[in-house]
N, C-alpha and C positions, 0 to 999 in steps of 0.2 A: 617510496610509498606508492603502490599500486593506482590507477584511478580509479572514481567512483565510474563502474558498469556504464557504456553508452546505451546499453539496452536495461531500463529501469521503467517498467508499467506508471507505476505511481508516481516517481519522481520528476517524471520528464524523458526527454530523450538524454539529459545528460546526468540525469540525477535533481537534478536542479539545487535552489540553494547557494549559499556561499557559505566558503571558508572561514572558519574561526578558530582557537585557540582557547582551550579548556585548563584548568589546570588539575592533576590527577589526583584522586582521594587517595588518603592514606592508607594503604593495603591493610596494614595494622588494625585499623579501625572501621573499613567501609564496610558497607554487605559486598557479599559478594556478587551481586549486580552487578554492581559500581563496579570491582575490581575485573570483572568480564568485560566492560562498555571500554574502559578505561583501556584496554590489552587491545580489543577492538579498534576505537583508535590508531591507537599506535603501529596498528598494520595495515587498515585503509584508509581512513577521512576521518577530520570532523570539521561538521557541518551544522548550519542553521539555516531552517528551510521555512518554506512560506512561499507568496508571492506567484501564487501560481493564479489563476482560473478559477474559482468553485466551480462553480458548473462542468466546464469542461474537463476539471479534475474530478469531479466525480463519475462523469461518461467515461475517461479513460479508464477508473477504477473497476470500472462495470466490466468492459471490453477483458480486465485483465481475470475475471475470476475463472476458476478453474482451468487456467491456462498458462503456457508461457508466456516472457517477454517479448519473445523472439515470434512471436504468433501474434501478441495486443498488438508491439507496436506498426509493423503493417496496416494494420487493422484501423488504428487511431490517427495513420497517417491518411491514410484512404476516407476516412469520415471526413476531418478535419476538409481536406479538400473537396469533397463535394457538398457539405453544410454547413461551411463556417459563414457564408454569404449565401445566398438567393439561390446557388444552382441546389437541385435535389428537392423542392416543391410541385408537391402533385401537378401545380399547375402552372406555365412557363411566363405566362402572361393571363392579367386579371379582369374582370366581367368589362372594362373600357379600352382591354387589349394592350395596355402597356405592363414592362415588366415589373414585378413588385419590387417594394423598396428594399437594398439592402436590409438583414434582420440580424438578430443578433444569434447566436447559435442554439440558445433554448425554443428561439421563436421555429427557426429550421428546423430544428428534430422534433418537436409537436406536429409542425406541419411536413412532414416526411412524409415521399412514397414510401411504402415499407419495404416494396421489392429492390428500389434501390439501394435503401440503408443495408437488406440482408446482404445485396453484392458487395458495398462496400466493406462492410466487417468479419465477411467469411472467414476470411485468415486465423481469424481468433478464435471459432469454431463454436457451438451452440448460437449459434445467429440467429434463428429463430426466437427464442425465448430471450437474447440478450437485444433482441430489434423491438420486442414488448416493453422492454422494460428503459433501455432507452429513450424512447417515444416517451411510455410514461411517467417519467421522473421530469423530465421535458414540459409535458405538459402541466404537472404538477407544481414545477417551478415558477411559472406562467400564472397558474390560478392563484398560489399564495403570494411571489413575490413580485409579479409585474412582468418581469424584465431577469436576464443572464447578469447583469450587472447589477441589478439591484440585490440578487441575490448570492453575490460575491462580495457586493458590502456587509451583508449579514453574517457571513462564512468570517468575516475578517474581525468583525467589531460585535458580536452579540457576546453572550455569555457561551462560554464552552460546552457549558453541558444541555444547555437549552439548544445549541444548534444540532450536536450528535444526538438528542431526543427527537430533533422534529426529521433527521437523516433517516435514521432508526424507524421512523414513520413511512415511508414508503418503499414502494414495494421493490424489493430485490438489491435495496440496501441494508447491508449486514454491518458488522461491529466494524471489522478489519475496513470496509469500506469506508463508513463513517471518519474512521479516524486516519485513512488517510488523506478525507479531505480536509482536517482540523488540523494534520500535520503540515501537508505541502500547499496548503490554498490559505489557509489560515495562519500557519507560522506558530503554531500552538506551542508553548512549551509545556512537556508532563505529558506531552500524548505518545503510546509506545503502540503503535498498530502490529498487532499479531498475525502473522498468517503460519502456512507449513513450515515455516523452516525457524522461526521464533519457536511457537508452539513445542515443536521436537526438540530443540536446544533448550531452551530453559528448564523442563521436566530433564532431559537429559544431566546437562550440568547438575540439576540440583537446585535452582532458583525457584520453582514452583516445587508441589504436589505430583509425583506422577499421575496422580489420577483427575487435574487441574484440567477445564476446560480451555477454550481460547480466551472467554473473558477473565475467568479466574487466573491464568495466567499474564493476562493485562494487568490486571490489580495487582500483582506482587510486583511487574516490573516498575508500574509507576508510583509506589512505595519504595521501592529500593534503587530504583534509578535516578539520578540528580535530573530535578525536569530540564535543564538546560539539553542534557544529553540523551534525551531517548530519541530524539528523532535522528541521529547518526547509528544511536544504538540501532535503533530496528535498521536501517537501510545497510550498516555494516555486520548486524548479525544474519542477514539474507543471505551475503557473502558469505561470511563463515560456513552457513550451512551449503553453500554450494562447491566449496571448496575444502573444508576440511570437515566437519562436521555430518557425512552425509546421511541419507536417510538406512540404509541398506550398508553401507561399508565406511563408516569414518576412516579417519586416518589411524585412532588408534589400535585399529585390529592389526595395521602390520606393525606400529612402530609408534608406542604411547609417547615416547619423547618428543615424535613431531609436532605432538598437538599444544598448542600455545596454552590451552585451557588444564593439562596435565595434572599440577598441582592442586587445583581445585575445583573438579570436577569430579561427580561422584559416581560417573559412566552408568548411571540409572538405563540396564535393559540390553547394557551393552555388556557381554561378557568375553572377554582377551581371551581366555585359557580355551572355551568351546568353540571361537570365533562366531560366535550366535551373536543377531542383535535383534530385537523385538519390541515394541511401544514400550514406553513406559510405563504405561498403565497395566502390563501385559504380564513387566518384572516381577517377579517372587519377592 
């Protein structure tokens, strides 16, 4: 069985998480989520995650939008080391000339130069607009909950949907981000974060609506998805779409038997006979 990706925006550098053991639904009876999650499985990982950061998992998730893994994590590794302590403040030493106290990483990126945060995070590209919002989420963590830790214990032990409400609440956190910090900081079970290559696969397969948004398409996975399992689901349905699933040329344009998903896929947009493939939304 392959490893989980050393290059994972959300998960970690290793994925993060530990290994577990699930036992498979009954193909006969499951939706076919479950029988998707399940096949998934049994070709990459599964996993239960959690234990990560809030905070910092949520600055990672920032770093990763609209981008690669292979462009965040640069990116995240570079932050991390110039604001995870003291260095990367406007100012080196404070109005009695000694240098301030170590801080915690919220406190760092509130009190960020900006020029230097945009050096560090260039890699991962829109750095302007992802060094605002950095900052800001930062700062906001600051005014409502104290402290980077204080607001990891909230990420861990609130109510689920009261913490992705008040994520939801600031600025330049979206769904997909939200619930990856509920997934990998929080350890949520039931949470199935969407991005492109969920999104496309599940309309694709046939698990949502072709014409299903990204959250609409969250609600059908985590109805149909056993909660234990959707956080391997998403992090192994990423895979699939990068590997057999893809956006422009799945695998079963040349050769439908390759595809693990064959039998119960309803190739929504994807046509074998034209070798045409087009959104789902798009399909006739």
């Amino acid at each position: 069985m392959p490893e989980e990706p050393s290059e994972n925006i959300s998960g970690g550098p290793s994925g993060g998480g530990r290994d577990v053991v699930f036992d498979p639904e009954d193909e006969m009876s499951a939706t076919r989520a479950a029988v998707v999650v399940d096949r998934l499985g049994d070709m990459y990982w599964r996993k239960a995650y959690g234990g990560q950061g809030g905070f910092e998992c949520l600055v990672r998730t920032i770093l990763s939008q609209n981008t690669s893994d292979k462009a965040s994590q640069p990116a995240h590794d570079e932050l991390m080391a110039q604001f995870s302590g003291s260095a990367g403040h406007r100012s080196a030493e404070n109005s009695s000339g000694h240098r301030p106290r170590e801080q915690d990483l919220a406190e760092s990126l509130a009190a960020a130069d900006r020029a230097l945060l945009i050096d560090a995070i260039r890699s991962a590209g829109l750095y302007n607009q992802k060094s605002k919002l950095i900052i800001g989420v930062a700062e906001d963590v600051l005014a409502d909950f104290g402290s980077e830790t204080d607001f990891d214990t909230y990420v861990r032990e609130e109510d689920p949907e009261t913490v992705r409400d008040r994520l939801l609440e600031m600025k330049g956190v979206g769904p997909k981000t939200a619930d990856c910090v509920l997934l990998f900081a929080g350890g949520r079970d039931g949470v199935f974060p969407v991005d492109t290559h969920v999104h496309r696969i599940s309309r694709r397969i046939g698990l949502a609506p072709p014409d299903a948004d990204h959250e609409e398409v969250r609600e059908y996975l985590e109805r149909d998805v056993p909660a234990e399992k959707c956080g391997f689901g998403h992090t192994a349905m990423i895979q699939f779409g990068r590997e057999f699933c893809t956006a422009r040329k799945p695998v079963c344009l040349d050769d439908e038997e390759a595809c693990p998903m064959v039998d119960i896929c309803e190739k929504v947009g994807v046509d074998i006979e034209s070798q045409s493939v087009v959104d789902p939304a798009e399909a006739n």
